[in-house]
C-alpha positions in Angstrom: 22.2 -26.0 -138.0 24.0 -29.5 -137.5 26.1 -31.1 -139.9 26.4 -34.9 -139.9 29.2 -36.6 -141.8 28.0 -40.1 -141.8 27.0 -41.8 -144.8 23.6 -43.3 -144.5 24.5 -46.8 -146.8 26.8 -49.7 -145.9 28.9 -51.3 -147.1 31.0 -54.8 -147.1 34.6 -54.0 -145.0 36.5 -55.2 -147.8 35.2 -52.7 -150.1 36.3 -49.9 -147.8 39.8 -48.2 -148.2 42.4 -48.3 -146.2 42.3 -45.9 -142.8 38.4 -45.7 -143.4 36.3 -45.2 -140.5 33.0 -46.5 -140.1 30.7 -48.1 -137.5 29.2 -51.6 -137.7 25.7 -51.8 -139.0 25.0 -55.7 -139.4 26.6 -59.1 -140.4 25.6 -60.4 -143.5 26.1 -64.0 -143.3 24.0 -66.8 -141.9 26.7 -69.3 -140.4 25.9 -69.2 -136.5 29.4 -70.0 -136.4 31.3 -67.1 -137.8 28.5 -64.9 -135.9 29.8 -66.8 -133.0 33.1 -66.4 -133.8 33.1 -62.5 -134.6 31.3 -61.7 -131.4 33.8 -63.7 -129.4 36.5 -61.4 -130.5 34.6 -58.3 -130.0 32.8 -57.5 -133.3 29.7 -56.0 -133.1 27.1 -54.3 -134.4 27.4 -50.3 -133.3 31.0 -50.3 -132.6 33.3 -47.9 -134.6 35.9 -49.7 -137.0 39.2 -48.4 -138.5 40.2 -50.5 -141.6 44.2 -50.1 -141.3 45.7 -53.0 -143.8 43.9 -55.0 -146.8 46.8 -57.4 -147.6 48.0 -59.7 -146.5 44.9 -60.0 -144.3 42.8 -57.5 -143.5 43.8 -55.8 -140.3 41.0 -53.6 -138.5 41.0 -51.3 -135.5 38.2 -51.6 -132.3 38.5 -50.0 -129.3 42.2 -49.4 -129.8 42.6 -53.5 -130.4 44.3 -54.6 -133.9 42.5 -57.5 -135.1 43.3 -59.6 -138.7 40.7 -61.1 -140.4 40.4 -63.2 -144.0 38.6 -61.7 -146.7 35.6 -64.0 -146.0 35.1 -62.6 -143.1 35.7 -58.7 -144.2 32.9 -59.5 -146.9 30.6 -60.3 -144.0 30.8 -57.7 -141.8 28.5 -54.7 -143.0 29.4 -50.9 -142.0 28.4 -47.0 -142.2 31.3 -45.0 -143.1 32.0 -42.2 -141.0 34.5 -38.9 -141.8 
């Protein structure tokens, strides 16, 4: 029998905890711009996120890159938490 430890809900990034793992599910805002924007510095939909710091900016981990992001932005981005 297989066991999966993935949670089937998302969730907005700045709800997660710190050193939560997860993987991107979807962007939840409208403004072609930020879309633009966060696919420009590699974030995407399927890719496997590490939330490392919430203040003073959030600070998340992507294919072993560090990237900071405002909390507008962390409310936007949508993802599965993983164990």
């Amino acid at each position: 029998m297989l066991a999966q430890t993935f949670s089937l809900e998302s969730s907005a990034l700045n709800l997660m905890k710190e050193k939560e793992k997860g993987v991107i599910t979807q962007f939840r805002k409208s403004d072609e711009n930020l879309l633009r924007k966060l696919i420009g510095i590699g974030i995407m939909p399927g890719l496997s996120i590490t939330l490392e710091q919430k203040f003073p900016s959030y600070v998340v981990k992507i294919d072993g890159t560090r990237i900071a992001l405002d909390r507008s932005i962390a409310k936007a981005i949508y993802v599965r938490k993983t164990k």
